[in-house]
N, C-alpha and C positions, 0 to 999 in steps of 0.2 A: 504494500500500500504506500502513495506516497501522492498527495495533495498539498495546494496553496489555496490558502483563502483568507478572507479582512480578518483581520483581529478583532474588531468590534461585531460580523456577522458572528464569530464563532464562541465570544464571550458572553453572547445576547441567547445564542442556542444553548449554552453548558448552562447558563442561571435558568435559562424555562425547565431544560430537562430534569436538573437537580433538585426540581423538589421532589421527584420521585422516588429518591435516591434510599435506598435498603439503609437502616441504621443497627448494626452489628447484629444483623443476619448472620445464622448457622454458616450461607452458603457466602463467601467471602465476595464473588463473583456479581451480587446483588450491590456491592457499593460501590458499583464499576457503573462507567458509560461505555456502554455498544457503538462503535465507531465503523462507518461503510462508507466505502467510497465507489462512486458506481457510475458510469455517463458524467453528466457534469455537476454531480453534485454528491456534498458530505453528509450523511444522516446519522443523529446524534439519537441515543435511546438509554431511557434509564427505567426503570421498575424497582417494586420492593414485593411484586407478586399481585398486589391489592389495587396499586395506582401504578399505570406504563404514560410516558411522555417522549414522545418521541418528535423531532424536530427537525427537518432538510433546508441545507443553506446550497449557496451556488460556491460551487471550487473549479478552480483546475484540474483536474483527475489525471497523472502523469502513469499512476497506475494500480489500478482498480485493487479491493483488498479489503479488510475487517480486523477487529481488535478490539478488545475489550482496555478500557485504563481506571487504574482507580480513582474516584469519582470526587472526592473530598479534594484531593489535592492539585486531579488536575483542572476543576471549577478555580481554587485559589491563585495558581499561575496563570490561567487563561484570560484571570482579568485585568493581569500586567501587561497585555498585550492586545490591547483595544487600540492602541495609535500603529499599530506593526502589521507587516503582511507574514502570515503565518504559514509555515512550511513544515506538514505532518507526515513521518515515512517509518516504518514497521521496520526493522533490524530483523537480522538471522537468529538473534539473539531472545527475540519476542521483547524488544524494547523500543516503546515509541519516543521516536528522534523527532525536537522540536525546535526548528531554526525559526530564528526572529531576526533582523540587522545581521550584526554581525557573531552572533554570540549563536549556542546552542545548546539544549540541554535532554537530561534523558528519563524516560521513566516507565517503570516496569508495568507488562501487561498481563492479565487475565486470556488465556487458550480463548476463540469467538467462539467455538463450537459449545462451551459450558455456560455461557448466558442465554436466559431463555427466551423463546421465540415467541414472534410479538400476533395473535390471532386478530387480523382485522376484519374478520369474515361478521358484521354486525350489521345486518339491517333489515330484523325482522321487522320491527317497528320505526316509529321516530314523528317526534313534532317538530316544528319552527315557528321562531316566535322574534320579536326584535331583541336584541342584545339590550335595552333598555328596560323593558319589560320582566327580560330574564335575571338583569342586577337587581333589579327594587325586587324580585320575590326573592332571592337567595338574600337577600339584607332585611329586608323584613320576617325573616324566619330563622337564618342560623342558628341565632343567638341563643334560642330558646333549644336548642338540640343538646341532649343528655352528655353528661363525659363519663358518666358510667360504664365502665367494662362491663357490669354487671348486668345491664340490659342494652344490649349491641343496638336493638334495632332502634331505641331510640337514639341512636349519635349520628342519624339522617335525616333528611326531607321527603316525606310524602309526596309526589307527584302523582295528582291525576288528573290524566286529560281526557275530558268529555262535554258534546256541544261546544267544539270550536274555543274552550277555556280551559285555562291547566287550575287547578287550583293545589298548594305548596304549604305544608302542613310539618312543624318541628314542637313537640312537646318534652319535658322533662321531668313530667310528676307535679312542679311545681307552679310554674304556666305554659299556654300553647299559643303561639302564633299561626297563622294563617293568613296566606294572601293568595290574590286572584289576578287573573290578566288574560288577554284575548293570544289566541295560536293563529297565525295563518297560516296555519297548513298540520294535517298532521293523519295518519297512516289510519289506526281505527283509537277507541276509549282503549285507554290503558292506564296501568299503574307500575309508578317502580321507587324504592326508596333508596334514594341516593346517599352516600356517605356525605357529610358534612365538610370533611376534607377534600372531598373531589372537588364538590360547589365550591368553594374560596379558588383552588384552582384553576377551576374554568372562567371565573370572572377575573381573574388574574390575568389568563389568555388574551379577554378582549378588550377591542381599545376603539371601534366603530361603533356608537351607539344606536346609529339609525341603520344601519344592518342587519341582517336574520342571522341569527344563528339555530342550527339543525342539529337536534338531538336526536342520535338515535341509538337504538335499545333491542336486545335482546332478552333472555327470559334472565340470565346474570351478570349484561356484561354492556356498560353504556362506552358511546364514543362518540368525541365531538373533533372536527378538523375547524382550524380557524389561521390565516396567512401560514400555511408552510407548518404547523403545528398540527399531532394530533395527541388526543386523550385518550386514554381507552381507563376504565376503573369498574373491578366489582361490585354490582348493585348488595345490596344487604338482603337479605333475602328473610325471611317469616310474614309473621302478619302483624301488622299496624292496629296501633288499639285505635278502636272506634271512636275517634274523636266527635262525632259528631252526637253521641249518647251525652259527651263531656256538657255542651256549651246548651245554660239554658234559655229557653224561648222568651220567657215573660220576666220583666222587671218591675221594681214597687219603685223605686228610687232611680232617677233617671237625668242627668248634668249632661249643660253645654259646656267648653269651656276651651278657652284660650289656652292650645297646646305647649307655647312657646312660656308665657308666665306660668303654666303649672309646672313646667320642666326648670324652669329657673327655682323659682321657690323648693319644689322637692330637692335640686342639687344644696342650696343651700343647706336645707335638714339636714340632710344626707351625714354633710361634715362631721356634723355633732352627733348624727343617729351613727354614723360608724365607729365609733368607741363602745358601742353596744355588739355583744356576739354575733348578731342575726339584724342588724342595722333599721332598727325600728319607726317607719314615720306614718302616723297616725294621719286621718281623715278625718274629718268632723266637718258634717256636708248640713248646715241650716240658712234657712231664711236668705237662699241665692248668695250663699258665700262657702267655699272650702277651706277652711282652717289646715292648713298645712303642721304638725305637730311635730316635735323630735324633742326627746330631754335625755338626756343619758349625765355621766359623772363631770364633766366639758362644761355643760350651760345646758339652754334650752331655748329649743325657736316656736313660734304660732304667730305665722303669715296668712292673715286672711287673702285670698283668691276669689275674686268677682265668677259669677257663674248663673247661667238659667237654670232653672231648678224646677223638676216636676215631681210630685211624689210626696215619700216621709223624710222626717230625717235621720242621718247615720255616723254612727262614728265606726269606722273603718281600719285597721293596722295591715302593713304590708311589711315585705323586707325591701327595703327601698331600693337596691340596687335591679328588683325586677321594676319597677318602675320607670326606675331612671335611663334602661338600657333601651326600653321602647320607645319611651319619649324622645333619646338622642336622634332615633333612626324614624320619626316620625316628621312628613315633610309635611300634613294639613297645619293649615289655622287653625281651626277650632276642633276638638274632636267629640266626640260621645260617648261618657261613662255610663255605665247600666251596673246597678247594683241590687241586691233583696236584703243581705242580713249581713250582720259585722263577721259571722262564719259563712256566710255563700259566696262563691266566685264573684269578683267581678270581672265585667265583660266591657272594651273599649273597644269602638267602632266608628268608622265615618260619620259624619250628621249627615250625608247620604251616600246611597251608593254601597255595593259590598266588596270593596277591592281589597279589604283586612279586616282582620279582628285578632283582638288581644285578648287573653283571659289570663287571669294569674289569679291564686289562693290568698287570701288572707292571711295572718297569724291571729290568732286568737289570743286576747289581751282581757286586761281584766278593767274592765271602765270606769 
């Protein structure tokens, strides 16, 4: 093997590929980059089994070849050489020779035949949808995805697409997010739950907002291509709790309110409720105002918040930092609280329209 190509094409491929990258895997071979040189172009491939990233730049091909390098180190050197035309060639020795200027240096390779081979045979299924559409659902849902080993399937996104809409669905016992968006285009209704780590990946890939991007899916195995990149990642596979038994229909208690002042106010509490174990900021929802609440060993805050108000009233307790994480990533004016009892869900939602919904638990406090 033996290839030239820009320094900055081939440092731009090693940082996409490597987040792939196996982290002290059994198989030594997994914290290596898959390196092929074929026609007139270099293709970079990393895996850790679960998540494959594989990436084609344009080179010289002087002469065609493969090689495995380990992947840690040579991401680290490969981004001293973004201003360099870079000259890559395989030794007898199974060592890839790496000329830059006038200097060269050398670094031991992985057999190509012992890295595993990359199936792109994926398209039983598959939607499309704008790359903008696809970022506001993976952001308005991540966040709420479990980091429990203990329950796998929750540390992904529900997707289901049915009537021309995906709707994207992440819970973790403690609250659930949900959001909705139109597909234009998409194969038949399906369902798949994607790992958490794939999504931050895939929005990572893209950089067109007003562009489609095309997911598609087999019964374990998702793949998306976007400029010269493609993804392939194991779906999670069981069955998804029925979120929708979760989220109740009818509320006693029901606020308008200004997204942006209740986010400001809650961060304030926040300060002082996080001296507290489980970061405690209370609600006290009367006569069109929310009292914003936090006292812990610190001091103590209650910020009244202007608000429409239909209903009883309520005093409420959260852990604030689920609070605070929806409200970051919340782009309305005004939203819609739906509440019953200082022990039932509450539910925040558009003041119209169903493109989300938020539910998070309570703590139960003693008033």
């Amino acid at each position: 093997m033996k290839i030239v190509c820009d320094g900055l094409d081939l440092s731009d491929a090693v940082l996409k590929v490597s987040k792939a990258l196996g982290v002290k895997k059994a198989n030594p071979v997994l914290e290596g980059i898959f390196l092929k040189a074929k026609g007139d172009e270099l293709t970079l491939v990393a895996t850790d089994t679960e998540l494959t990233i594989e990436k084609t730049v344009r080179a010289e091909v002087m002469m065609e070849g493969e090689t495995v390098v380990t992947g840690k180190y040579f991401s680290e050197f490969v981004k001293k050489l973004e201003n360099e035309q870079v000259e890559l060639s395989l030794t007898e020795e199974n060592l890839l020779k790496i000329k830059y200027s006038d200097s060269e240096s050398e670094m031991q390779c992985f057999p190509a035949e012992e890295f595993p081979k990359t199936d792109k045979k994926v398209d039983e299924n598959f939607f499309v949808m704008k790359q903008s559409d696809f970022k506001r659902l993976v952001n308005m849902t991540i966040f709420s995805c479990s980091q429990d080993d203990s329950r796998p399937i929750l540390k992904g996104v529900l997707f289901e697409i049915a009537n021309a809409r995906v709707t994207a669905v992440a819970l973790d016992g403690f609250r659930l997010a949900l959001a909705r968006a139109d597909v234009s285009g998409f194969s038949a209704d399906m369902k798949a739950i994607i790992p958490s780590r794939t999504l931050g990946e895939i929005v990572r890939l893209l950089d067109n907002d007003e562009s489609d991007i095309k997911i598609t899916l087999n019964k374990n195995t998702l793949m998306v291509e976007n400029g010269g990149t493609i993804l392939l990642s194991r779906l999670l596979e069981g069955e998804f709790i029925n979120y929708k038994q979760i989220i109740p229909s009818e509320f006693i208690t029901n606020v308008r309110v200004n997204a942006k002042t209740l986010s400001a106010s809650v961060e304030r509490a926040s300060v002082l409720a996080r001296t507290d174990r489980i970061s405690i900021v209370k609600f006290d929802i009367k006569e069109n105002l929310l009292f914003v609440i936090a006292k812990s060993e610190v001091g103590n805050v209650n910020e009244p918040v202007p608000v429409n108000m239909e209903g009883k009233d309520v005093l409420i307790a959260f852990n604030s930092k689920y609070i605070t994480e929806f409200l970051r990533i919340c782009e309305d004016e005004f939203i819609a609280v739906h509440l019953n009892s200082p022990i039932a869900p509450c539910v925040i939602k558009p003041v119209s329209g169903d493109n989300y919904l938020y539910l998070v638990l309570p703590v139960r406090i003693n008033a």
